[in-house]
C-alpha positions in Angstrom: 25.9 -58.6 25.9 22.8 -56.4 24.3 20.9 -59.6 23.1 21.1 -60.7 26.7 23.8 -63.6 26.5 26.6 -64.1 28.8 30.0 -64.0 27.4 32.6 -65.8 29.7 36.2 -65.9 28.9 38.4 -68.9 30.4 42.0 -69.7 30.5 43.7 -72.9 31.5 45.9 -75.4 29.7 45.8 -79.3 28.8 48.6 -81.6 29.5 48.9 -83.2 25.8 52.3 -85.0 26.5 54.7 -85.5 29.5 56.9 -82.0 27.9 53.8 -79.8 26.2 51.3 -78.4 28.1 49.3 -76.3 26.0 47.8 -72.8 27.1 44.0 -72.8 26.3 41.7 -69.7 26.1 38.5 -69.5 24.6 35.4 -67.4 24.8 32.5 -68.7 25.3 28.8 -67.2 24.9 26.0 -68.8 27.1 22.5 -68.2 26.4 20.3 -65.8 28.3 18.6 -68.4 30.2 22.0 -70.1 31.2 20.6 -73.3 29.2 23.0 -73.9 26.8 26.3 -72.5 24.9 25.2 -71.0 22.1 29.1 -70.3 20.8 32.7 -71.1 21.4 35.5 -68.5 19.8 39.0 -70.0 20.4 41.7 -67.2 21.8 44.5 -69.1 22.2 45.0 -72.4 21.6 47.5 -74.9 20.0 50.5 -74.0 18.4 51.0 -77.8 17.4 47.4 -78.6 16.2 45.8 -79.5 18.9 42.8 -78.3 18.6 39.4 -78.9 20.2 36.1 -80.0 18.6 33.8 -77.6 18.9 31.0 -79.4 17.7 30.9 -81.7 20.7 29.8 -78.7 23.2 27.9 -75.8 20.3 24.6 -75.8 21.0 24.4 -78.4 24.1 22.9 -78.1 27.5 24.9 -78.4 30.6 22.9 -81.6 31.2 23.9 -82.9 27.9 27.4 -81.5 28.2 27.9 -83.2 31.3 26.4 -86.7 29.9 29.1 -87.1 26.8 30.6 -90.2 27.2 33.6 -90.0 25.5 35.5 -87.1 24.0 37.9 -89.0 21.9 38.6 -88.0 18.6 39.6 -89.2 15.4 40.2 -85.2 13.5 43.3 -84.5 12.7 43.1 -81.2 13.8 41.4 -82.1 17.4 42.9 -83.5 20.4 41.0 -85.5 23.1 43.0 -83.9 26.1 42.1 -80.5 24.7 38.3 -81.5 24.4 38.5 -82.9 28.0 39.7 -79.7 28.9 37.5 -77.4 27.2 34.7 -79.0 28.8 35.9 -78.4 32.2 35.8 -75.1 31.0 32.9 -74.8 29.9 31.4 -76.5 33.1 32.9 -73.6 35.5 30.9 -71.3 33.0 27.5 -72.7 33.9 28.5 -72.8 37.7 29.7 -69.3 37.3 26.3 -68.4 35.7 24.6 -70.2 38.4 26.6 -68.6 41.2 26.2 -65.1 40.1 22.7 -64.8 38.4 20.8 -67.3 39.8 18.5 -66.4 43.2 18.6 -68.7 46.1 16.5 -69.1 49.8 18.8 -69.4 52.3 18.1 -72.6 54.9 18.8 -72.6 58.5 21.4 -75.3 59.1 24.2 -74.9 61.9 27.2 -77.1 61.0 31.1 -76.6 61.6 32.4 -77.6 58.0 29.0 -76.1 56.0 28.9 -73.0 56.5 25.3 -72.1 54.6 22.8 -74.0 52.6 20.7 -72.3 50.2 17.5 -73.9 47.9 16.1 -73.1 44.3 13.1 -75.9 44.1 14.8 -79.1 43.5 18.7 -77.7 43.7 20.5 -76.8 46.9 23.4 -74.9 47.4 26.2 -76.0 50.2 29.4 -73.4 51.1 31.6 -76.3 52.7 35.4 -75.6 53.7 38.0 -78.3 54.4 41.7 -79.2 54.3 43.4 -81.7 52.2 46.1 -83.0 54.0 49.4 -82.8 51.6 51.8 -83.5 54.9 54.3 -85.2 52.5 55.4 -81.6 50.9 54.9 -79.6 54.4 51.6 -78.4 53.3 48.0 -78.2 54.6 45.8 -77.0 51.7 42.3 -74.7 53.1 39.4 -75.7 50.6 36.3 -74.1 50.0 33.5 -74.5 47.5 30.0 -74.4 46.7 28.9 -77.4 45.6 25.2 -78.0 44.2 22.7 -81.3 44.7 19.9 -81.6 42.5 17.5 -83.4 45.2 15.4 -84.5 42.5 17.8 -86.5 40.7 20.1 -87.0 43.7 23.7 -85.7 41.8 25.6 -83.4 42.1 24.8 -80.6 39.7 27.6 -77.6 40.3 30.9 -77.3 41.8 32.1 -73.7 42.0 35.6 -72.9 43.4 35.7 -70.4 46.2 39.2 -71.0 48.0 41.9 -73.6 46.7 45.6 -73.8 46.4 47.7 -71.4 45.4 50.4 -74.7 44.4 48.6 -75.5 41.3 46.5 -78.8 43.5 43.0 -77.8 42.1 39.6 -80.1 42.1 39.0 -82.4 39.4 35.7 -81.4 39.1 34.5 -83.2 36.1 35.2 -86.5 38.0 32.0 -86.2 40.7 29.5 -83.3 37.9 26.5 -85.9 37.3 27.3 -88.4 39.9 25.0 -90.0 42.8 26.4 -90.0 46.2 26.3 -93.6 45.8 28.5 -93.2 43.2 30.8 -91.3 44.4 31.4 -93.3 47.6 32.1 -96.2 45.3 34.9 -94.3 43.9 38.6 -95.9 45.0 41.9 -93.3 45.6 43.0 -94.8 42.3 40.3 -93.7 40.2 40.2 -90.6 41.3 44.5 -90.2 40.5 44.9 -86.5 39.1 46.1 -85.4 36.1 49.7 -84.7 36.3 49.7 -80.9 35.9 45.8 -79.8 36.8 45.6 -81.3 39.9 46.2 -83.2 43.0 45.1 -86.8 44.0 44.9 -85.7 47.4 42.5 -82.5 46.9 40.4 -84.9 45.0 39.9 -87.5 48.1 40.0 -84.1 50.0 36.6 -82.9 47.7 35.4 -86.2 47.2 34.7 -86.2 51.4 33.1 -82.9 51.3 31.0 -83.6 48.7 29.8 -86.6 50.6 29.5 -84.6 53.2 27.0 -82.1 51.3 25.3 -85.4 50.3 24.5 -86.2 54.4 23.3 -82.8 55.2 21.1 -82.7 52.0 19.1 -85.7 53.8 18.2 -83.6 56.6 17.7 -80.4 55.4 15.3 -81.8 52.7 13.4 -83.7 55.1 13.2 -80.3 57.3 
């Protein structure tokens, strides 16, 4: 917009209870620096009251964004599911903001399942492409993202969608934002189990290797 913010308008829904899934848009501004959201308008949300807490994500960082511990509430007009929600939401936006406004140095690398790595300083930026193996309903989902490292930290900083299913099995993304690749290896199938209506536990081991794999190929591109 004029004042030089980025408006980003997202649309998804939260599981609230086995029969309601509830539709979720919202527009949400994010500074001019892509440092933190500076607003959050609601479009559409609950037609039952469950509504998110806006105060948990208005003026935060991604950083800080991504370090909330828990978004349980105790409002009667908020809804931890929706607040889970909104924040993966509001993560895409800063990978979208990332992926489309932020300049990166591309770095030689010749791989079969990464196809480019890029660097900005400290973060580097993998296109990866996989398949997560859903033989069990006659399906072999392609997968591709781009997924971002922070060397200096060592986690994984951005995941950005750029091929996925067209059955609904989508990434759990907010289950490997902030983690270590130790972490992440640590993780068991069952930890990882998706939620019933936003994604698949199988694209999730699926990601969970490529990110790993991002993870091995940082260590050598880093060290030239």
């Amino acid at each position: 917009n004029v004042s030089g913010e980025y408006k980003f308008t997202v649309h998804g829904e939260a599981q609230i209870t086995k029969n309601y899934s509830q539709e979720l848009k919202y527009q949400i501004r994010i500074d001019k620096t892509g440092t933190k959201v500076v607003s959050i308008t609601p479009i559409i949300q609950s037609t039952k009251g469950y509504t998110a807490e806006l105060s948990f994500f208005e003026g935060k960082t991604y950083d800080q964004i991504v370090a909330i511990e828990s978004l349980k509430t105790d409002s009667k007009t908020s809804a931890t599911k929706t607040n889970v929600k909104l924040r993966d939401m509001i993560l895409e936006c800063f990978a979208a903001y990332d992926s489309n406004f932020t300049k990166y140095t591309k770095v030689s690398y010749w791989g079969t399942e990464i196809k480019s790595v890029e660097r900005k300083g400290d973060l580097y930026r993998f296109t990866i492409e996989g398949i997560a193996d859903l033989t069990e309903f006659n399906y072999q989902q392609a997968l591709a993202y781009a997924i971002t490292i922070d060397a200096a930290s060592g986690k994984v900083k951005y995941i950005t969608t750029l091929r996925e299913s067209t059955y609904g099995y989508t990434l759990e993304k907010s289950i490997f934002v902030g983690k270590t690749s130790e972490e992440i290896s640590a993780m068991k199938e069952d930890s990882i189990a998706a939620d019933i209506t936003t994604g698949a536990t199988v694209t999730n081991v699926a990601g969970k290797n490529l990110i790993l794999k991002c993870f091995d190929v940082l260590g050598e591109v880093s060290n030239g």
